[in-house]
N, C-alpha and C positions, 0 to 999 in steps of 0.2 A: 190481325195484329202485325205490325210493323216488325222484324227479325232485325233489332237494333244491333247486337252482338255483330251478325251477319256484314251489317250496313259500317261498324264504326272500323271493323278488320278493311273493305274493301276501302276503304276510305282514307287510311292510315295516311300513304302517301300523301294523297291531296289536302289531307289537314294540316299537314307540316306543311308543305307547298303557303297554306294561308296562313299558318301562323307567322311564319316569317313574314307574309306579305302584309299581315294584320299588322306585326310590332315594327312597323317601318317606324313611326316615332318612336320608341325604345332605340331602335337601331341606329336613328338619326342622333338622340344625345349619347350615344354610347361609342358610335365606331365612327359616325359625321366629321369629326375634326382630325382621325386621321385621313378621312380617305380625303379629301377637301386637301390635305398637305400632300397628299400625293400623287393628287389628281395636278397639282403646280410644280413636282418635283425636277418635271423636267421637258424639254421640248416635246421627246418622245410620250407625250402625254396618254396616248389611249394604250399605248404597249403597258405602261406603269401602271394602270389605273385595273384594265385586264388582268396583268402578272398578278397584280394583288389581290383582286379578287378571287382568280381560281386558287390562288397561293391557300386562302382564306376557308373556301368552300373545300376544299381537301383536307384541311384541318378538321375541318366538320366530320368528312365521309369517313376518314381515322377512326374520329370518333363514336362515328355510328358501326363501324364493323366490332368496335369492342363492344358496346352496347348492347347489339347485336346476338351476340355470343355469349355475354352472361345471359342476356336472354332467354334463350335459346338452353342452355344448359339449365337455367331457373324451373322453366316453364316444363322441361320436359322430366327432370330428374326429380326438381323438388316440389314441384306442381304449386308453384308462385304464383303463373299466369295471371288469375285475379288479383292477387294484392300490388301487380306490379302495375296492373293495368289502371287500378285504385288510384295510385301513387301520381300514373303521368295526369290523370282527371283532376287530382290536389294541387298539382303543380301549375295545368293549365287555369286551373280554375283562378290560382291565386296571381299567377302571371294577367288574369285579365282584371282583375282588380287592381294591379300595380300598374297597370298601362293605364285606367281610368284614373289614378289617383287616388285609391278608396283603401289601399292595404299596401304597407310596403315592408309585409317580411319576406321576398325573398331578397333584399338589400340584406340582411343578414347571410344569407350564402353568398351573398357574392364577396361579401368579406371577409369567409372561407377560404376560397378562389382565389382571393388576393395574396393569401400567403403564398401559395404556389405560383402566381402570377409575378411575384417580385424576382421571381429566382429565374423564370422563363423569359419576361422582357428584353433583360440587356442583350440577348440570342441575336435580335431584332436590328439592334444598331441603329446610328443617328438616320428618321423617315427621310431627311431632307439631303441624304447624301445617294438616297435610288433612282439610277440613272437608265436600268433597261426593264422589261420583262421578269429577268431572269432575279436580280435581287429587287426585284415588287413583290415576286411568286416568294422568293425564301420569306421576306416582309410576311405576307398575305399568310405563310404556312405557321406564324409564332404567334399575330396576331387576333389568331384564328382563337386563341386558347386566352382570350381578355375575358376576366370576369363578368359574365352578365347574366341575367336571371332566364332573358328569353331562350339562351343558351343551354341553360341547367332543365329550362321547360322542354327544348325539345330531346334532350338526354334522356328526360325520365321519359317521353312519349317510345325514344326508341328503345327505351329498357322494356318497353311492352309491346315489341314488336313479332316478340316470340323466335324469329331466326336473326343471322348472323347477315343474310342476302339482306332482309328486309331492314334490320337497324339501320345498314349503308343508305338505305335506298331512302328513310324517312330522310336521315338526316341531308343528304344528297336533297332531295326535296326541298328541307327549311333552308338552306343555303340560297338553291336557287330563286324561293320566294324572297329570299332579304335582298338579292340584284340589282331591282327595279329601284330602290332608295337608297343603295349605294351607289351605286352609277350616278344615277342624277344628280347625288349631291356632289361628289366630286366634278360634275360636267359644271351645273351650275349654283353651286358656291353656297353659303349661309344660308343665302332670302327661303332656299327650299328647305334648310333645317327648319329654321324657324315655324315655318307651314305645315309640315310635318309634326311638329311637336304643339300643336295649335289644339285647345280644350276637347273643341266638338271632335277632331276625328279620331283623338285619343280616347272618346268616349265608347265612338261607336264602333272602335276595331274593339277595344275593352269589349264591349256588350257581346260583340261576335266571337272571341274567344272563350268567355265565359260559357254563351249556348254550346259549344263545341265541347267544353268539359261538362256541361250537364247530361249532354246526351251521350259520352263515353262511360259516364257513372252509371247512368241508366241504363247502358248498353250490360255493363257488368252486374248489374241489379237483377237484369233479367235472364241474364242466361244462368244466373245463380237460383233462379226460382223454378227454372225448366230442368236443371239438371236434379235439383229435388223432389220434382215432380218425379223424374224417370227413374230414380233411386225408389219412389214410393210406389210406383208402381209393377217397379222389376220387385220386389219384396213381396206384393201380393201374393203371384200364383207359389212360392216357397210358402207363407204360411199356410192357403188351402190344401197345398200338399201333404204336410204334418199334422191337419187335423183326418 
């Protein structure tokens, strides 16, 4: 048998890495028009478009060394590990269903997020006035915290990261996977939103997100049946002892 438990821990990383790379069309209607503004912000084009992304992706890694740490504390103090691990499998799961179209509650967290998102914005300042690296990166570091569900999905993945190294290291990961469709569309403009946001491939990033939260369910499914196994069997040789 397969040591799924085993498989979805070693994995962590690389699934953030894909879910970012999966929700390129989430990312495309969600983050696409500003980087597209700020990909034309100014000569110095590829400085601005870089600042803001790493500006961006370190929002993220913020966010995963806190994550990280509650983890970390959850898993070790209050022995959550399972339910948190639950949690990011409910989230991804539901994330891949809003990328196909099929479910769209996490639009209600994100209008959560928005309460806080209105107070964090104006930080940011007019996009079309960033003219180096250095205010793209400040940009990239507020914008980083725009409501979006893909975002709250990989939050809950690194709330079940179990350390405070690893929360960074997922979210550092989803970052780097979102890249590829942030870059491009700021290189070349709309026509790639549009593509991106197109039925079939929202279908089948959908589809591949979804297998990824069934086998992290399962992952904790089974190690829940193994660990009662060893509970049932460490009990044994204590009852033949007392008769």
């Amino acid at each position: 048998m397969i040591d799924l438990t085993s498989l979805s821990s070693a994995a962590t990383v690389p699934a953030m890495f894909l879910v970012g790379l999966l929700g390129a069309s989430h990312c495309a209607g969600m983050c696409g028009p500003i980087a597209l503004v700020l990909g034309g912000a100014s000569e110095r084009r590829s400085a601005v478009i870089w600042g803001y992304q790493l500006g961006r992706i370190s929002s993220y890694l913020m966010v995963g060394l806190a994550a990280g740490a509650i983890s970390q504390f959850a898993s070790q103090w209050l022995a959550l590990a399972p339910l948190l691990r639950l949690l990011a499998a409910a989230l991804l799961l539901a994330m891949g269903l809003y990328i196909m179209g099929l479910w769209h509650g996490l639009s209600h967290i994100e209008k959560l997020g928005a309460r806080l998102w209105r107070r964090i914005q104006p930080l940011a300042g007019p996009l079309g006035g960033v003219r180096g690296a250095g205010g793209a990166y400040a940009v990239g570091l507020v914008w980083g915290w725009l409501p979006c569900g893909l975002i709250y999905t990989a939050v809950g993945m690194a709330l079940a990261s179990g350390s405070l190294l690893d929360g960074a290291l997922a979210m550092a990961a989803f970052g780097i996977g979102t890249l590829p469709a942030m870059v491009a569309v700021s290189w070349f403009s709309g026509r790639l939103t549009g593509y991106l946001q197109s039925p079939l491939l929202r279908r089948i990033s959908g589809l591949m997100v979804v297998a990824m939260a069934l086998v992290m369910a399962a992952a904790v499914w089974q190690h829940s049946g193994h660990r009662s196994a060893m509970q049932s069997s460490d009990g044994e040789p204590q009852q033949h002892h007392q008769r």
